[in-house]
N, C-alpha and C positions, 0 to 999 in steps of 0.2 A: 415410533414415538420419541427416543432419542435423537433423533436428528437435528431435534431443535437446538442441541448442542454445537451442533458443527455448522450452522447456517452462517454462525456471525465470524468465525475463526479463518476465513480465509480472506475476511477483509484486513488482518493485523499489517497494514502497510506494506501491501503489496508494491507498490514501485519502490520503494526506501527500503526493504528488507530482502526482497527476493534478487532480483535485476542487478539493484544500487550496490549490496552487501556482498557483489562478486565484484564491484569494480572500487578500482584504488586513486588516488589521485594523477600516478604515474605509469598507469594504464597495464600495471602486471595483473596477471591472474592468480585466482586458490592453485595450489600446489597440486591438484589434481590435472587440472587443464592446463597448466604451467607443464607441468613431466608430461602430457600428450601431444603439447606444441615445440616440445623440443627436441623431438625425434623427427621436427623437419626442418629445413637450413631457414633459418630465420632471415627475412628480409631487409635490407637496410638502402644505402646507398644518398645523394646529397639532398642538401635541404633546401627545399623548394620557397625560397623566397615568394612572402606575400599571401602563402597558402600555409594555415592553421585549424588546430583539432581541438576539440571542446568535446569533454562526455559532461552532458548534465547529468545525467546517472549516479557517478562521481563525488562532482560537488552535493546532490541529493546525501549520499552517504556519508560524505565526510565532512561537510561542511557545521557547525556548532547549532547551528539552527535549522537543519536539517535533523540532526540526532534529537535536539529538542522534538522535534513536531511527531520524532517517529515514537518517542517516551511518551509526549502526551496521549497521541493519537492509543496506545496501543491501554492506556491505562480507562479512555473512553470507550473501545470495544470490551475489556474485563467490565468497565460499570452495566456497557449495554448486556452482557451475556448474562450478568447478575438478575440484571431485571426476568429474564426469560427461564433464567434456573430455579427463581423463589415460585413463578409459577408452576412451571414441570414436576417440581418435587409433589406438593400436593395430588396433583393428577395421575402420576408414577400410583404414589399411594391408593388411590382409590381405585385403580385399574387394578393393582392385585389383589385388592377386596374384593371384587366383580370375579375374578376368577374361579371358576367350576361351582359359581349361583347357579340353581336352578335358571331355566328360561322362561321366568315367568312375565307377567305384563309388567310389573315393577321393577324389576331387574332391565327387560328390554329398554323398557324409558331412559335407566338412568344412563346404560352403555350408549343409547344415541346420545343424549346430554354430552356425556363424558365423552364423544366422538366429536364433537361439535367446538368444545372447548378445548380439543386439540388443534383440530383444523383453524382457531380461532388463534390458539397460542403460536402454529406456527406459521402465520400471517403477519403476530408482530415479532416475529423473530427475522421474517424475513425481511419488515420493514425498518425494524432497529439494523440490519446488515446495510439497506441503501443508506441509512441514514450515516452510519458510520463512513459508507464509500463516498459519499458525499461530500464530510465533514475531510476526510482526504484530498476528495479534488481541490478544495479550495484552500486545504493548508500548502499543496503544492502551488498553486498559483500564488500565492503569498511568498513562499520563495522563490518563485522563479522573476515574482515583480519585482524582489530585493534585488536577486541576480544578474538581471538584464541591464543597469546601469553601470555593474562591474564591469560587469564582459566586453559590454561598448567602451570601457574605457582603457582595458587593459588591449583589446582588440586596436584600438586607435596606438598605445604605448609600442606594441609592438610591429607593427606597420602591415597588418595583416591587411590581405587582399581579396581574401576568400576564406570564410570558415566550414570545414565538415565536421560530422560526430562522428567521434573518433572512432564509436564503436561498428561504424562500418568500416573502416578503416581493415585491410586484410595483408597489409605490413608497409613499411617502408621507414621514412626518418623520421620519428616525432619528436624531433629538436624546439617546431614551434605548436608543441600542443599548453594550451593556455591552462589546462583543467587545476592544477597545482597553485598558479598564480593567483587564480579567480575563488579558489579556496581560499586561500589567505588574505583576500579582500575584504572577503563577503567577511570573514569571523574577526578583522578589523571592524567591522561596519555595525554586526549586531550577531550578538548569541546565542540567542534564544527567542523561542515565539508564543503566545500564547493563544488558546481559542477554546470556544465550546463545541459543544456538539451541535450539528446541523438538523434541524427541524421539517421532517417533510409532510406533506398533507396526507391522510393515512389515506391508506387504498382499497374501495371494497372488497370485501372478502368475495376469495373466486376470481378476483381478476388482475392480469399484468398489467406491468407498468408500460407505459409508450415506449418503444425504444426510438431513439435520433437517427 
C-alpha cells in the first residue's frame, strides 16, 4: 500500500538531475570517477580542426534555465505526490481499523471497498507520474529550442565541421568543445522558464498506456 509513495519520486528530473548533475561545462567528472580515470594515462594529442564537442547534458545542467525548469519541475512532482498522500493517509487509517475484525459479511465488504480504492489511488498516482514525465519532456524541448540557435551560431563562430557529444567522446583534445561557450549564451539569452503541469487523459483502470 505504500508504494503509492514512490511511483511519482523517480520522475524528479531525471535527465537534469541524474545524467546532467555528473556533467560539468568543461567535461570533468565527480571526484570519484575523476580518482578512477586517473589511474589511466589520459589521452590528448592535436586539435583536429573543424571537428567539435557539445554535451547537451551539460548545458541541461548548467545552464540558468535549465536549473530553473529542474526547481520548477521538481516543486510540481512535491504538489503531484501531495495530491496522492492526502488520499493514502485516510485509507492507511482505515486499513488498520480493518485489522484483526472478525470476518464477517460487513467487514468482508468494506476490505473489498477499501481494495478497490487502493487500486484506484494507485492508478492516479501512476497517472500524476506520466503526467509529471511528460510535463518534463517538453520543458526539455523548450530548452533545447532555445539552444539550438545558440549552438548553430557559435558552431558557425568557430568554424566547426563536424559536431559530436562529447559524452561519447573516450579522450583525445577537447580544445574545440563548444559546451562552456553555449552556456554563456543561452544565460545571455534567457534565465528562466516558466510552465505548468501537463494534463493527460486519464487511463482506465487495469490498463497500460500505448508505448511508441
Amino acid at each position: 500500500m505504500a508504494m503509492t509513495r514512490t511511483l511519482l519520486l523517480s520522475a524528479l528530473f531525471l535527465a537534469t538531475t541524474s545524467t546532467a548533475s555528473a556533467q560539468t561545462v568543461d567535461g570533468s567528472r565527480p571526484p570519484a570517477q575523476a580518482n578512477a580515470e586517473l589511474q589511466s594515462q589520459p589521452l590528448g594529442g592535436p586539435v583536429i580542426e573543424g571537428v567539435c564537442l557539445l554535451s547537451r547534458e551539460a548545458i541541461f545542467a548548467n545552464a540558468a534555465i535549465g536549473k530553473a525548469a529542474s526547481t520548477r519541475l521538481q516543486e510540481l512532482t512535491r504538489a503531484a505526490q501531495a495530491e496522492i498522500d492526502a488520499q493514502q493517509a485516510p485509507l492507511e487509517a482505515e486499513a488498520r481499523a480493518l485489522e484483526g475484525q472478525p470476518d464477517g459479511a460487513e467487514n468482508r465488504q468494506r476490505r473489498e471497498q477499501l481494495a478497490q480504492r487502493w487500486q484506484a489511488l494507485q492508478s492516479q498516482a501512476a497517472h500524476n507520474s506520466r503526467e509529471i514525465e511528460a510535463t518534463r519532456a517538453a520543458a526539455m524541448q523548450r530548452i533545447a529550442s532555445e539552444a539550438q540557435p545558440v549552438i548553430a551560431q557559435i558552431y558557425g563562430q568557430r568554424n566547426c565541421g563536424l559536431l559530436f557529444d562529447r559524452n561519447a567522446a573516450l579522450g583525445g583534445n577537447f580544445a574545440n568543445d563548444l559546451t562552456a561557450d553555449v552556456v554563456r549564451a543561452i544565460d545571455a539569452k534567457i534565465q528562466t522558464i516558466t510552465f505548468e503541469r501537463e494534463r493527460l487523459p486519464q487511463q482506465p483502470t487495469g490498463t497500460t498506456p500505448a508505448q511508441n
